[in-house]
C-alpha positions in Angstrom: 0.5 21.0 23.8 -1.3 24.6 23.3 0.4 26.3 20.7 -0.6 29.1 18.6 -0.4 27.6 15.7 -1.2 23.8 16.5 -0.8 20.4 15.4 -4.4 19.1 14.5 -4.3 15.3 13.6 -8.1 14.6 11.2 -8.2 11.1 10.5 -11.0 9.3 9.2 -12.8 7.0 7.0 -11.7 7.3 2.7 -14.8 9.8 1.6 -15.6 11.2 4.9 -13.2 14.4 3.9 -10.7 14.6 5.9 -9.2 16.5 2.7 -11.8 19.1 2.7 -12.0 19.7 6.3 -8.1 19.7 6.5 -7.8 22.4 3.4 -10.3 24.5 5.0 -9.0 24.5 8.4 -5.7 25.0 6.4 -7.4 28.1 5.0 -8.8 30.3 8.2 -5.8 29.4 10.3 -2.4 29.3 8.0 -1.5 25.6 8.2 0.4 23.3 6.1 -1.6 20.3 5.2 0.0 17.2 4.8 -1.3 13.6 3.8 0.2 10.5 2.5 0.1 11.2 -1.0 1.8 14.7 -0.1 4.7 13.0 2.3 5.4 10.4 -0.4 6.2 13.4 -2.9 8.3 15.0 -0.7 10.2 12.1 -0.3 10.2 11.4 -4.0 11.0 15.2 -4.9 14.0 14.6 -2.9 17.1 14.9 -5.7 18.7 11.7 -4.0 15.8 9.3 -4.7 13.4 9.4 -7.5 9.8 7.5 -7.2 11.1 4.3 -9.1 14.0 4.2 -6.9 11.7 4.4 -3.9 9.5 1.6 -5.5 12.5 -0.5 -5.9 14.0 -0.5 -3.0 10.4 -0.5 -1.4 9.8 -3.9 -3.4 13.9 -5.4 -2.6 13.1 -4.5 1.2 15.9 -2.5 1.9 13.8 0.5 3.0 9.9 0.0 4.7 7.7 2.9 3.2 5.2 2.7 6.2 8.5 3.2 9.0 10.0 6.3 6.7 6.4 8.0 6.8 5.7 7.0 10.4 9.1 9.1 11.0 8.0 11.6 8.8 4.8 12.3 10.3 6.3 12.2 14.4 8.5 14.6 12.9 5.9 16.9 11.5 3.8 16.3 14.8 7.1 17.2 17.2 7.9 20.5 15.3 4.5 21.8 14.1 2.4 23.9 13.5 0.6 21.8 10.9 -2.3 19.6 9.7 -1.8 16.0 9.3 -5.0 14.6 7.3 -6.1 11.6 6.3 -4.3 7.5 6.7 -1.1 9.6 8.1 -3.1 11.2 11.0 -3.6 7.8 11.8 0.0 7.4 12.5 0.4 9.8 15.2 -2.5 8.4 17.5 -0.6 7.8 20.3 1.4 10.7 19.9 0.7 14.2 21.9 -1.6 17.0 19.5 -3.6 19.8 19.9 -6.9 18.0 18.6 -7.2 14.7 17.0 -10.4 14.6 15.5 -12.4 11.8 13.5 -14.5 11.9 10.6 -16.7 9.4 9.3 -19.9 9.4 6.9 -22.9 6.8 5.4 -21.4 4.7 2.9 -23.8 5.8 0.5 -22.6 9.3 0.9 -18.5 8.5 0.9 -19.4 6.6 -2.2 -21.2 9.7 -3.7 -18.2 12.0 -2.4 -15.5 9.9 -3.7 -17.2 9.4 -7.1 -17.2 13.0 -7.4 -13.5 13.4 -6.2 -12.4 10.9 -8.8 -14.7 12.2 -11.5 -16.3 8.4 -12.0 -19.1 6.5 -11.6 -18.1 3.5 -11.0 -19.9 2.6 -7.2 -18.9 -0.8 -7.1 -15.3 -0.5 -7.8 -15.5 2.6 -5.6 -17.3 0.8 -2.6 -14.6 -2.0 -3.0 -11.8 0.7 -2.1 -13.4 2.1 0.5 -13.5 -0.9 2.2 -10.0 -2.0 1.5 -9.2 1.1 3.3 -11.0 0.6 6.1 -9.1 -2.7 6.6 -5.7 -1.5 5.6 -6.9 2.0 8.4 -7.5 -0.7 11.1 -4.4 -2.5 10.0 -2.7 0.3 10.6 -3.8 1.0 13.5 -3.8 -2.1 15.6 -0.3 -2.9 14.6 0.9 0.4 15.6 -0.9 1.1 18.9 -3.2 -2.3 19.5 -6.4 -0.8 19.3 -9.3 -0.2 16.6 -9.0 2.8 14.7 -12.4 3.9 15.4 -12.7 3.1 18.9 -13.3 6.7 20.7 -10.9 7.1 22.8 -8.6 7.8 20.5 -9.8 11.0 19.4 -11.2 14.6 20.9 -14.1 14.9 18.8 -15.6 12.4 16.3 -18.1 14.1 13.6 -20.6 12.6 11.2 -20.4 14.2 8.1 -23.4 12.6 6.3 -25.3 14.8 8.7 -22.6 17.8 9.5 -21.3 19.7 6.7 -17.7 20.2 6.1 -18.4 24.0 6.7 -19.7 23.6 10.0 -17.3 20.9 11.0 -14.7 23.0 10.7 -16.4 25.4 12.7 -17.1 22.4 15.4 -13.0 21.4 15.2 -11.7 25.2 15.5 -14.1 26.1 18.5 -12.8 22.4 20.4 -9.5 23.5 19.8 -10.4 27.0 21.4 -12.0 25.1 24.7 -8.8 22.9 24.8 -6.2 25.7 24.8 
């Protein structure tokens, strides 16, 4: 692709901070950031359809959230430049980007991170969310592509963040970026 301003997919595991390392990034090189939560409010900003509407019409099955932000992110990734974080970068796996990169931690440690995020400390319930993620991630996954969303191959660069700060993994995403161009 090898843009100047690129379309960097970060997905990973709930905790691992694909967040962090996705504002940051956001930060040194100029990018929009956008996640599900962030997609879902644009769609709900929208003055034709508020968020209960969506949910109702979500629930009735006359429109499939997970198809509108699957279009929503290929549309993102085909006109860049931007930053697609999180569950959504998932989405776009199979799809051409600059760098799709892959984050994933210790349990112990996205357990710690997301306690802090959510201002709680409640490790069981925590631990239980993770790992619905993780299953509704590889869901995801192998019903869009056929393939496990962790398996290598899939990404550029897969970082450990339990032993790699967020710091230096942005430092380790923006100089694979600079090799790949």
């Amino acid at each position: 692709m090898s843009r100047d301003k690129p379309v960097i997919l970060i997905a990973g595991e709930l905790g691992a901070g694909c967040t962090e390392v996705g504002e940051l990034i956001s930060q040194k090189l100029g990018l929009e950031v956008y996640n599900t939560e962030k997609l879902i409010r644009n769609l709900v900003s929208s003055p034709t359809l508020s968020y209960k509407a969506l949910v109702d019409k979500s629930i009735s099955g006359e429109i499939e959230i997970e198809k509108v932000l699957y279009s929503m992110v290929l549309d993102i990734v085909k006109n860049g430049p931007a930053i697609i974080e999180g569950r959504s970068a998932l989405m776009a796996l199979a799809h051409e980007a600059d760098l799709k990169v892959f984050l994933y931690r210790e349990m112990k440690d996205r357990v710690k991170h997301l306690a802090e995020r959510r201002k709680t400390d409640d490790p069981k319930q925590i631990e239980e969310d993770i790992k619905a993620s993780d299953i509704d991630r590889n869901s995801l996954v192998e019903k869009l592509f056929h393939k496990n969303w962790r398996d290598p191959l899939l990404y550029d660069l897969m970082i450990n963040t339990s032993k790699i700060s967020f710091e230096d993994s942005v430092s380790l995403i923006l100089e694979a970026l600079k090799s790949r161009k």
